[in-house]
N, C-alpha and C positions, 0 to 999 in steps of 0.2 A: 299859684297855679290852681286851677278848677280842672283834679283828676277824676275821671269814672269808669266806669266799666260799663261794653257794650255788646251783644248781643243773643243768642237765647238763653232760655233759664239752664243754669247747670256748664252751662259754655261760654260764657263770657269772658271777654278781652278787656286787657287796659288801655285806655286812652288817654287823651289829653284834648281842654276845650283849646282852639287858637284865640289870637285875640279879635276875632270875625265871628266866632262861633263858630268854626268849623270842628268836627269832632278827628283830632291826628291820630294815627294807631300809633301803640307803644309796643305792640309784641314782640318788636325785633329788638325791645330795649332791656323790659323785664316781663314775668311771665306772668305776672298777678299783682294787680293793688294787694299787696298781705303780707306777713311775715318779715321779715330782715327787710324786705326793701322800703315798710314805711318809716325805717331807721334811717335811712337814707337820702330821703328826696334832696338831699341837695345837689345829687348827682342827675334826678332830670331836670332839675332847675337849669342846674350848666348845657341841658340840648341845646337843639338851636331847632326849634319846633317848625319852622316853616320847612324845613327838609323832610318833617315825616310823611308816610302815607296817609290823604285825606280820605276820610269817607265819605261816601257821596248818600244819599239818601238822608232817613230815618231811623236808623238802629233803634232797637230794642234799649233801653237804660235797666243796667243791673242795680244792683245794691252797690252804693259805690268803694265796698270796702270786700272782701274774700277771706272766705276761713274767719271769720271771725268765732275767740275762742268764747269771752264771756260777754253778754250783750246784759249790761246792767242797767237799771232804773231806779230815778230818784223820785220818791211817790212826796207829795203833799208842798211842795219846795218854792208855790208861790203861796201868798200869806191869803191872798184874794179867791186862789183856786181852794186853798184847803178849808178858806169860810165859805164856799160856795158847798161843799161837799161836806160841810157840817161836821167836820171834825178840826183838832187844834194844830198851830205848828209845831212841828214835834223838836224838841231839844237837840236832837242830832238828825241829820239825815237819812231817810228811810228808805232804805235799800232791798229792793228785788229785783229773781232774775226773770231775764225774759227769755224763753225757747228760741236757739240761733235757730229754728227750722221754723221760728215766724218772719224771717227777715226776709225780704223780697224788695224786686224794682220798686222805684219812686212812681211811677203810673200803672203798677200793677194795682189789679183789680183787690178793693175791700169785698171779701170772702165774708157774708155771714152764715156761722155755725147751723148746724141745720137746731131746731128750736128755739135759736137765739132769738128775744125779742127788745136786749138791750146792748146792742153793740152800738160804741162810740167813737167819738175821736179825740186825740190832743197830738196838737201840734209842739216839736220840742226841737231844744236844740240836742243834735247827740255830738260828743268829744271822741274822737278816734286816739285810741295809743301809738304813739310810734317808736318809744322807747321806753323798753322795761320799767317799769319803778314801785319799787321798794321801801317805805318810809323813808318817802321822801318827803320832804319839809312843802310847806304853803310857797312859798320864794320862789323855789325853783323847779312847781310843781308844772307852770306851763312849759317848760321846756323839755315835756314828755310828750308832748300834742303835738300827732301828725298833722293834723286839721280839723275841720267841722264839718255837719251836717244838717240838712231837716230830715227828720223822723216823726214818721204820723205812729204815734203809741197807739194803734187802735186797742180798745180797751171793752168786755164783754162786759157789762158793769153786775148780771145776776150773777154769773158765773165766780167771778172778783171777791162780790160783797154777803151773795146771799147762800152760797155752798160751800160754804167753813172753808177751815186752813188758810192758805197763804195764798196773796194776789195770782200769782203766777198761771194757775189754770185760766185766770180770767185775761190775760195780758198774752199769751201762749199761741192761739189759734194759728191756724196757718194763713199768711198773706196780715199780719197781724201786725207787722215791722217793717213799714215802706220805709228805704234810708237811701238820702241823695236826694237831686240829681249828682253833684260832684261832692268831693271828698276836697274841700277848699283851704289851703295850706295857710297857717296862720299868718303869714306876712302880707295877704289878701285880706284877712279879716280884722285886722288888729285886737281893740278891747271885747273880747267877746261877750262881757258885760254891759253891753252898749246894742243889741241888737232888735229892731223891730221884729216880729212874729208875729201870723196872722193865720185864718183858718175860715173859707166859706162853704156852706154845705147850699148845694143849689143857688148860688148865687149870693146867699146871704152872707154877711160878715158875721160871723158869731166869736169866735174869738181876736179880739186885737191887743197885744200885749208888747211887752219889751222883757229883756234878758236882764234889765236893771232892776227889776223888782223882785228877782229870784232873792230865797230864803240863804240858802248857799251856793255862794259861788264856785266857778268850773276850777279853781287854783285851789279853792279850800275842798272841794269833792275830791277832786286825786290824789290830793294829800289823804284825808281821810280813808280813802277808800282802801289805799298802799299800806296802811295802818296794820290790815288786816289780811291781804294776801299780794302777791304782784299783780301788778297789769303788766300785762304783757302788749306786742305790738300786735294793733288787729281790733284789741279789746275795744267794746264801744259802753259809752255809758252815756245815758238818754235823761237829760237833764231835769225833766219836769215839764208843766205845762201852765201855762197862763190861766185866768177862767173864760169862761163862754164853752164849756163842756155840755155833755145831752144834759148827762145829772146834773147840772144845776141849772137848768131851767123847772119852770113851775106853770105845768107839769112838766116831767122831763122829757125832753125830745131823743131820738135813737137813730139812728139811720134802716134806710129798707131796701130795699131793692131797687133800683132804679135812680137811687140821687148819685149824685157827684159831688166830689170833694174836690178842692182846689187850698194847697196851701202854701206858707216860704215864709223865709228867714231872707230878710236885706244881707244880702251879700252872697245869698249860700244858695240860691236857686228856688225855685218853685216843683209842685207835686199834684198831680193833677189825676183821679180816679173814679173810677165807674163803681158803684157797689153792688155787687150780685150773691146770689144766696147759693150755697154750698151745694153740689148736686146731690 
C-alpha cells in the first residue's frame, strides 16, 4: 500500500493511493496515519479500496506519518558521503535528533533561516515504526517497519558545524523535514537495501546513490537504536545520505531563494520544492 496524508497543514487526513493514482479517503476507516493504527495495517490491506471516497483534484500532501514522537538521524552512514565531508566512518552509528516541528509536506516549501547562507540538502531514506521494539535483535528487527519514506534532511551546514554543540540546531529549522509523498508498506518495497535515490537542484543531478552502499543497514539500525530506548509506532528514523551534498562540492554550493529541488527514492515517490527565504 502507498498511504498518506492529505490536506492543510495541521488538518490533514488519511488516505490511500488506488492503483490509477487516484488518492481514496480513509477517514471513515481510521483517524490518523499514527499511533496503534501503524500496528495494524493489515487491516487496511483487507479493504476493498475501490469502495472508498475518491478525491477529485490536487490535495495538499502532508508528511505522510502524524504525531510523530522521535524523528531520528543517522549522520555519516555512507562511506562516500562521510569522505566528501572530510571526516571518517565512524564505528557505530551516529545518532541525532531532529525537531518533529521540522517535519513538513514532501512539496512544501525549503524555508531558509533568515541569515542562513549555508543551507542544504540530503535526500534519505526514512524507516517508520509500526511496532514498539525494545532490544530487539538484527533478525527480527524489520518486522517492526510499518514502511518507508523519501525525506529531504534539509541541513544548515554553519549552523550544524560551525556554532558548537550538537547537529541538531543545524538539522532543526522549520520546513527542515519534507517526509513522503506515501508512507509505502514494506511488502511494496521489498529489500530496502536495494534502493536507487536521487536529488536535483534546478535541474541538475547532484546526488545519485543507492541504499546498497549504506555503512549500516535499516535491520542493523533498529536493532541498534532499541538497544537504548523503545521505538515506538510513529517513530521515524532518517537513514543517511549518499554524496553529491552542497558541502562537498569545491567550492560548496547552498541553495537560495528561488531554486527547486526535485527528489525520490525507486518505489517510494518523488518531492518536489520551491526554496524561499524566511520572512
Amino acid at each position: 500500500m502507498k498511504l498518506l496524508r492529505y490536506g492543510p497543514i495541521g488538518q490533514e487526513k488519511p488516505g490511500v493511493l488506488d492503483p490509477d493514482g487516484n488518492i481514496r479517503d480513509l477517514s471513515g476507516e481510521i483517524s490518523d496515519l499514527a499511533g496503534p493504527v501503524l500496528a495494524n495495517l493489515e487491516a487496511l490491506a483487507a479493504l476493498d479500496i475501490s469502495k472508498l471516497p475518491r478525491l477529485e483534484g490536487n490535495p495538499r500532501l502532508g508528511p505522510c506519518v502524524g504525531q510523530t514522537g522521535k524523528f531520528m538521524c543517522i549522520g555519516l552512514n555512507y562511506a562516500d558521503h562521510a569522505a566528501e565531508s572530510g571526516m571518517k566512518v565512524p564505528p557505530e552509528p551516529v545518532l541525532f535528533m531532529k525537531a518533529t516541528s521540522a517535519i513538513c509536506g514532501p512539496n512544501d516549501p525549503i524555508i531558509i533561516p533568515r541569515g542562513s547562507t549555508k543551507t542544504d540538502w540530503e535526500v534519505e531514506l526514512g524507516v517508520v515504526i509500526g511496532k514498539a521494539a525494545k532490544y530487539v535483535s538484527e533478525e527480527v528487527a524489520l518486522d517492526h517497519v510499518a514502511g518507508y519514506c523519501v525525506i529531504n534532511d534539509v541541513s544548515e551546514r554553519e549552523y550544524q558545524i560551525e556554532r558548537q554543540g550538537q547537529w541538531s540546531k543545524g538539522k532543526s529549522c522549520d520546513n527542515f523535514g519534507q517526509m513522503g509523498p506515501w508512507l509505502v508498506t514494506p511488502d511494496e518495497v521489498g529489500d530496502p537495501q536495494n534502493l536507487a535515490m536521487w536529488l536535483e537542484v534546478n535541474g541538475e543531478r547532484v546526488q545519485d546513490g543507492s541504499t546498497t552502499t549504506m555503512v549500516y543497514g535499516v535491520a542493523h539500525l533498529i536493532s541498534y537504536l532499541s538497544q537504548f530506548f523503545t521505538l515506538h509506532p510513529g517513530d521515524v528514523i532518517s537513514t543517511g545520505t549518499p554524496p553529491g551534498v552542497g558541502l562537498g562540492f569545491t567550492p560548496p554550493r547552498y541553495l537560495k531563494a528561488g531554486d527547486k529541488v526535485e527528489l525520490g527514492i525507486s518505489g517510494l515517490g518523488t518531492q518536489n520544492q520551491s526554496v524561499i527565504d524566511d520572512d
